[in-house]
SEVOMAR-56498 format. One record per residue: residue number from 1; residue in three letters; x, y, z of N, C-alpha, C, O in turn. Coordinates in steps of 0.2 Angstrom, whole numbers, plus 5000, padded with zeros to 4 digits. Example, Ala and Ser with C-alpha at 12.3 -4.5 7.8 and 13.67 -1.06 7.14 Angstrom:
BEGIN
+-----+--------+-------+--------+------+--------+---------+------+-------+--------+------+-------+--------+------+
: num : residu : neast : nnorth :  nup : caeast : canorth : caup : ceast : cnorth :  cup : oeast : onorth :  oup :
+-----+--------+-------+--------+------+--------+---------+------+-------+--------+------+-------+--------+------+
:   1 :    ALA :  5066 :   4972 : 5039 :   5062 :    4978 : 5039 :  5066 :   4984 : 5039 :  5071 :   4983 : 5042 :
:   2 :    SER :  5064 :   4989 : 5035 :   5068 :    4995 : 5036 :  5064 :   5000 : 5039 :  5067 :   5006 : 5040 :
+-----+--------+-------+--------+------+--------+---------+------+-------+--------+------+-------+--------+------+
# end
This chain:
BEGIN
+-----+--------+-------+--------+------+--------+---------+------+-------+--------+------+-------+--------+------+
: num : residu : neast : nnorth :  nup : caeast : canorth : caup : ceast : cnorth :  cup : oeast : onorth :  oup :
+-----+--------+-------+--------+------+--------+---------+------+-------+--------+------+-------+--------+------+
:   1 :    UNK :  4951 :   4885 : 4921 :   4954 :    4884 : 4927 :  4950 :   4883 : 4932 :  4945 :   4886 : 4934 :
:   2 :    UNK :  4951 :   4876 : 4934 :   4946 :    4874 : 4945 :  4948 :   4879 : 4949 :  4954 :   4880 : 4951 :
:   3 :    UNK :  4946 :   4882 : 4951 :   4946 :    4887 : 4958 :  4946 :   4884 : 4962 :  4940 :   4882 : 4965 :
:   4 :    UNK :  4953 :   4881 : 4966 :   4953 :    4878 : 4973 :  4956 :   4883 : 4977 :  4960 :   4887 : 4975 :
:   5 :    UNK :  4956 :   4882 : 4985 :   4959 :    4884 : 4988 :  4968 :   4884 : 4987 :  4972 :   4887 : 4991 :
:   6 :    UNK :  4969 :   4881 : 4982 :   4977 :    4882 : 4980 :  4979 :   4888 : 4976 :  4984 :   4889 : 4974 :
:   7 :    UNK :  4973 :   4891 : 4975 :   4974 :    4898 : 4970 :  4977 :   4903 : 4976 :  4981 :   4908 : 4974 :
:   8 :    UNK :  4976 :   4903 : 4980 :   4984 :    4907 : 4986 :  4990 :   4906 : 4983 :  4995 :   4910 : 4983 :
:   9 :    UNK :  4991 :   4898 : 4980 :   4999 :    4897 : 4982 :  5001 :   4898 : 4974 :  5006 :   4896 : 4972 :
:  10 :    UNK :  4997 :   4902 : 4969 :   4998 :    4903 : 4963 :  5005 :   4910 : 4962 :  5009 :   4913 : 4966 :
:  11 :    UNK :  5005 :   4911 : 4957 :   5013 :    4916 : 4955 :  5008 :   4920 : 4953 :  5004 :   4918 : 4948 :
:  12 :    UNK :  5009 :   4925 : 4956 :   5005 :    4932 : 4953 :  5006 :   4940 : 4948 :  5002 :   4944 : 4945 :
:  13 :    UNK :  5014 :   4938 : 4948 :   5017 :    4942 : 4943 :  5017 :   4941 : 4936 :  5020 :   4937 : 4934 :
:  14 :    UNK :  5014 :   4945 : 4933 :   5012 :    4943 : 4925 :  5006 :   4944 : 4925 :  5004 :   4947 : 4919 :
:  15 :    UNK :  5001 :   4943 : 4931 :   4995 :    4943 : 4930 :  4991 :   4950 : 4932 :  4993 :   4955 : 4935 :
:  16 :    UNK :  4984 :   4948 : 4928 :   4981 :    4956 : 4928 :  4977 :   4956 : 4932 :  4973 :   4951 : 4932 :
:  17 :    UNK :  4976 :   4960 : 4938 :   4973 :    4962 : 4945 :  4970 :   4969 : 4944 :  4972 :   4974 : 4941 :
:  18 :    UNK :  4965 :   4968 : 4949 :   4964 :    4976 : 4952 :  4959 :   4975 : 4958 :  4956 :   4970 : 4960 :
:  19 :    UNK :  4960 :   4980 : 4960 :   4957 :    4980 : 4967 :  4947 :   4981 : 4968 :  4944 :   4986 : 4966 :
:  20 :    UNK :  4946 :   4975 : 4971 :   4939 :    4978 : 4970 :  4935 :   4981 : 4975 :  4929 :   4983 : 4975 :
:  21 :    UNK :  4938 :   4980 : 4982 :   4938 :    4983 : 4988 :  4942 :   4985 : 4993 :  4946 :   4981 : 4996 :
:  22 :    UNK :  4940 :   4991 : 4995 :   4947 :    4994 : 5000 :  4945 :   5000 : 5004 :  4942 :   5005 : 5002 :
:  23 :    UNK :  4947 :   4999 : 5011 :   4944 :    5006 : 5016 :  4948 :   5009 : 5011 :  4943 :   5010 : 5007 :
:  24 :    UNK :  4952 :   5012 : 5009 :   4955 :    5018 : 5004 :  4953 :   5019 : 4999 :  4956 :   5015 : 4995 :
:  25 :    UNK :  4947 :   5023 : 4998 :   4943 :    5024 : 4993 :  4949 :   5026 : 4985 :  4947 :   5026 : 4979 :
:  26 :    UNK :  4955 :   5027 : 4987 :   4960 :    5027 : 4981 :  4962 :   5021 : 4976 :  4963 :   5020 : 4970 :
:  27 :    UNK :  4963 :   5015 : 4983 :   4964 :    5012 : 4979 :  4958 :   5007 : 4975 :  4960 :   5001 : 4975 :
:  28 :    UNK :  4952 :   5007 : 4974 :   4946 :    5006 : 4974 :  4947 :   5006 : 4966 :  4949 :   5011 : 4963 :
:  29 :    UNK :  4947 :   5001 : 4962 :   4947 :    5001 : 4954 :  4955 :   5001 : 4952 :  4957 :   4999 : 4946 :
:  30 :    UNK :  4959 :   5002 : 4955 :   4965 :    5002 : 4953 :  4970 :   4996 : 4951 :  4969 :   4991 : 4955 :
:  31 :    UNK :  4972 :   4995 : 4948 :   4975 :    4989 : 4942 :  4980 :   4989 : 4937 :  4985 :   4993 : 4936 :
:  32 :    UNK :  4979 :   4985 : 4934 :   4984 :    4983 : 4929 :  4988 :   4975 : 4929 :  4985 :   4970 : 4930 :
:  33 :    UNK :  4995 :   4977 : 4928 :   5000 :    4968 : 4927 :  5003 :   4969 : 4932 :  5007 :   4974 : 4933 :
:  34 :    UNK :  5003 :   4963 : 4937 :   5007 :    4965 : 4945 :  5014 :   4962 : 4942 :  5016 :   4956 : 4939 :
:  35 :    UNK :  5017 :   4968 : 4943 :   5024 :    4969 : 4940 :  5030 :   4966 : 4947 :  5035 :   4964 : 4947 :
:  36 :    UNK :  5025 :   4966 : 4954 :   5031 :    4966 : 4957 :  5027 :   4963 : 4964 :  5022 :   4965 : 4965 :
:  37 :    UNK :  5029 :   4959 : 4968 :   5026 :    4955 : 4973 :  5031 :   4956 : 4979 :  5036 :   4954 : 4978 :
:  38 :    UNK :  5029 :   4961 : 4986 :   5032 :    4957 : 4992 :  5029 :   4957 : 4996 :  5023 :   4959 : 4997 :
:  39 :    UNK :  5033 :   4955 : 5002 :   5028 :    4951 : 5009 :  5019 :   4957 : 5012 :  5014 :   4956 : 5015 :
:  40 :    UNK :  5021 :   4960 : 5009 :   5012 :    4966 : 5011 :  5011 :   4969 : 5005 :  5005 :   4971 : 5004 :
:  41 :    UNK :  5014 :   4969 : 5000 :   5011 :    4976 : 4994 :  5010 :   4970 : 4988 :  5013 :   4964 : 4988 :
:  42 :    UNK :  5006 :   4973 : 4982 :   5007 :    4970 : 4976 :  5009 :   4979 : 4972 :  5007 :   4984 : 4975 :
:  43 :    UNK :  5012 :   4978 : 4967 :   5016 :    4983 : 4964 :  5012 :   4982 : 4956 :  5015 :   4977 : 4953 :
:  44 :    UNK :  5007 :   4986 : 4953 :   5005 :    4986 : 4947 :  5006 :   4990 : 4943 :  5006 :   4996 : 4944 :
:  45 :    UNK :  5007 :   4988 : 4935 :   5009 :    4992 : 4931 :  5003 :   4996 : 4928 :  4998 :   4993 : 4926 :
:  46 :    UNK :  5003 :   5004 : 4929 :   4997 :    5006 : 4926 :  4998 :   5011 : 4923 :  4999 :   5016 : 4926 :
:  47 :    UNK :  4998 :   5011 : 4916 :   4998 :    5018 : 4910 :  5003 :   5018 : 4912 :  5002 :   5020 : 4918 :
:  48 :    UNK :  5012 :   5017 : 4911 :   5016 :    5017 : 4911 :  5020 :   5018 : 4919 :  5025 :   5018 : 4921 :
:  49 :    UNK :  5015 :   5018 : 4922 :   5017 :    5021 : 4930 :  5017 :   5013 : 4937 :  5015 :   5008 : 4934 :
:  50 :    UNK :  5019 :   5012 : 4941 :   5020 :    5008 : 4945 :  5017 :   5011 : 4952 :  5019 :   5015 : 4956 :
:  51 :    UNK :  5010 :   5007 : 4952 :   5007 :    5007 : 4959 :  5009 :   5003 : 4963 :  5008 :   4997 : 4961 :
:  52 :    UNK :  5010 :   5003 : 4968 :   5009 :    4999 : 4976 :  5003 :   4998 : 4979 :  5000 :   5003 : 4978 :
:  53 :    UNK :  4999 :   4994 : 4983 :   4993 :    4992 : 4986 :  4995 :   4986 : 4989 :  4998 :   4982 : 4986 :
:  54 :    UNK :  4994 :   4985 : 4997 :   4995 :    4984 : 5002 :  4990 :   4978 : 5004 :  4985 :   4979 : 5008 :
:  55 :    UNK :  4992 :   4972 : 5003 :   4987 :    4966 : 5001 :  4984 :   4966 : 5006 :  4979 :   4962 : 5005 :
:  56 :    UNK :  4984 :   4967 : 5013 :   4979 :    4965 : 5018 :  4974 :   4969 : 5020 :  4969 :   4967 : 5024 :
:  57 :    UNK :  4973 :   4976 : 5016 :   4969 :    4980 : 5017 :  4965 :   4982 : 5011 :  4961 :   4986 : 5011 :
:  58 :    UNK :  4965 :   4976 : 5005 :   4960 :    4977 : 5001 :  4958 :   4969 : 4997 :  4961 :   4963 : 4999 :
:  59 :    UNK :  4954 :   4969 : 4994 :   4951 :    4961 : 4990 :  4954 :   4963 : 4982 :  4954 :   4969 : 4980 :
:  60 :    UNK :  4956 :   4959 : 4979 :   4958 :    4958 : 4975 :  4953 :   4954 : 4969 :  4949 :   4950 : 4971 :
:  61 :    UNK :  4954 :   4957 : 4962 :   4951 :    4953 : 4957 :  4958 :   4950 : 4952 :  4961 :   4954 : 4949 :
:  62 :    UNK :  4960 :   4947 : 4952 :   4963 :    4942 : 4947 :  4961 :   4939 : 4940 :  4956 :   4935 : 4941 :
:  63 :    UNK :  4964 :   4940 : 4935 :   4960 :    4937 : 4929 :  4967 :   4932 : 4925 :  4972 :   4934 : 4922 :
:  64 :    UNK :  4966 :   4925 : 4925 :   4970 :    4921 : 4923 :  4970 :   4921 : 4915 :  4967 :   4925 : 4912 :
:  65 :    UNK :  4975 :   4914 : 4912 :   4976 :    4916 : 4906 :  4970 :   4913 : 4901 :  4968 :   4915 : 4896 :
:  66 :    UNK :  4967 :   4908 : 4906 :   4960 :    4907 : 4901 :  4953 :   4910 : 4903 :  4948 :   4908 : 4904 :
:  67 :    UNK :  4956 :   4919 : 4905 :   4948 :    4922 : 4908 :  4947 :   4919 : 4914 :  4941 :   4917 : 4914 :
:  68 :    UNK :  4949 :   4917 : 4919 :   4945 :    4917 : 4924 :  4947 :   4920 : 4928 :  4953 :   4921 : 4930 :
:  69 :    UNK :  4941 :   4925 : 4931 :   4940 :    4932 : 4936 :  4941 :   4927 : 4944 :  4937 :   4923 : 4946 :
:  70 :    UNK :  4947 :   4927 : 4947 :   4945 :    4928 : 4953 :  4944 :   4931 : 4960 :  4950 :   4933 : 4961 :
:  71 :    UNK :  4942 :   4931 : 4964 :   4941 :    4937 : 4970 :  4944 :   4935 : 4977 :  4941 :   4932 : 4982 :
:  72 :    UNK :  4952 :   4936 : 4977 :   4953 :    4934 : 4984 :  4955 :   4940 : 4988 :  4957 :   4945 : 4986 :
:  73 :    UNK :  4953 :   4939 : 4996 :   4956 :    4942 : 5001 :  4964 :   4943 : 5003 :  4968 :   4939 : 5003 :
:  74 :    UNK :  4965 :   4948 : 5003 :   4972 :    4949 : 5003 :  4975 :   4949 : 5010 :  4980 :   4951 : 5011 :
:  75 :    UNK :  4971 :   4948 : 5014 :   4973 :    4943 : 5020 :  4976 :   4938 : 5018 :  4980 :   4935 : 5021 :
:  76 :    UNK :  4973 :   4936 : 5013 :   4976 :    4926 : 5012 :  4982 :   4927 : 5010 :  4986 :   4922 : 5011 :
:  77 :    UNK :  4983 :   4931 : 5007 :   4991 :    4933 : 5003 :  4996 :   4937 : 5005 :  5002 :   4938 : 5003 :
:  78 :    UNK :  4994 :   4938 : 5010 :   5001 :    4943 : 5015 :  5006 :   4938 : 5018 :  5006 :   4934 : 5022 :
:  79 :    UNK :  5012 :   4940 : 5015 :   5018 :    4935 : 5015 :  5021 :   4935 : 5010 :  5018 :   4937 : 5005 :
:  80 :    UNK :  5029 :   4932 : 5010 :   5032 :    4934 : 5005 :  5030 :   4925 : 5000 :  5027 :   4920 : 5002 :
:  81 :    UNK :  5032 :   4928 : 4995 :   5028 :    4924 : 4987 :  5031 :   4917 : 4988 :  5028 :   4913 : 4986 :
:  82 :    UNK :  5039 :   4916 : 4990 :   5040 :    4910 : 4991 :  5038 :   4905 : 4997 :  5039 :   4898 : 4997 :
:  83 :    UNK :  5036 :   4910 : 5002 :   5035 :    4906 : 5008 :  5027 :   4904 : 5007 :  5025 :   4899 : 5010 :
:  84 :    UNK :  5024 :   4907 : 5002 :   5014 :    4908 : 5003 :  5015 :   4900 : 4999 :  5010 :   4896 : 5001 :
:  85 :    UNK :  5019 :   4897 : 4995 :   5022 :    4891 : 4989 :  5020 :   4885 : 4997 :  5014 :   4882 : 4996 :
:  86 :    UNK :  5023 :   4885 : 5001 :   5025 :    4880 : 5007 :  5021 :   4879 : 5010 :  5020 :   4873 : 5010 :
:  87 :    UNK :  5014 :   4884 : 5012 :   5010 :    4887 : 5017 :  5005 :   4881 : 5017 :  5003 :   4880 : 5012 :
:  88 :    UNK :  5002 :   4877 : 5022 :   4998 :    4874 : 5021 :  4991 :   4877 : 5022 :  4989 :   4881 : 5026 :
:  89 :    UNK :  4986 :   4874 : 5016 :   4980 :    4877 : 5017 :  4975 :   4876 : 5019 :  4974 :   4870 : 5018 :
:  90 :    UNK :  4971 :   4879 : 5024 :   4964 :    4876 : 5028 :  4959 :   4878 : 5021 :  4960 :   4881 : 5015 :
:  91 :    UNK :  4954 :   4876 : 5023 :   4949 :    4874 : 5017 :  4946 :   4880 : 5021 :  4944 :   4881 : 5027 :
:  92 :    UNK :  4945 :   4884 : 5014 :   4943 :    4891 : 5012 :  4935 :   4892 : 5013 :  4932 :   4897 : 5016 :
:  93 :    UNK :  4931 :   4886 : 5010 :   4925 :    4884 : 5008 :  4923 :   4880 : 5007 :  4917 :   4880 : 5005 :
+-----+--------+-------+--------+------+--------+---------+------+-------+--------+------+-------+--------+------+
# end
């Protein structure tokens, strides 16, 4: 997979995430399959249980279908998942 700044406007549910930084030292490694997405939280399935974490307050790791790890700011993601589709992108890097 190319790593463009269109990896924002990606569908996140199904996929395997964890958190790889966060002033909440709780949610710090926390993860699994984001089971559920809305406008502030991702909602991840873990050991059978269903966590919430609050995308503007931590960095996320994302792992797609062919292995690729990636590291986004959950700043970039805050908003509801059909609107993030629309959103025009400034160039990240």
């Amino acid at each position: 997979m190319k790593v463009t700044p269109e990896i924002i406007r990606y569908e996140f549910i199904g996929t395997e995430g964890k958190v790889a930084r966060s002033p909440h030292e709780g949610y710090v490694g926390l993860g699994g399959k984001v089971v559920s997405e809305t406008k502030n939280t991702f909602t991840f399935l873990l050991k059978g249980k269903e966590k919430s974490v609050i995308k503007e307050s931590a960095v996320f790791n994302f792992k797609f279908e062919d292995g690729t790890v990636v590291e986004i700011d959950g700043k970039l993601l805050v908003g509801r998942p059909e609107d993030r589709v629309k959103k025009s992108i400034k160039r990240l890097w």
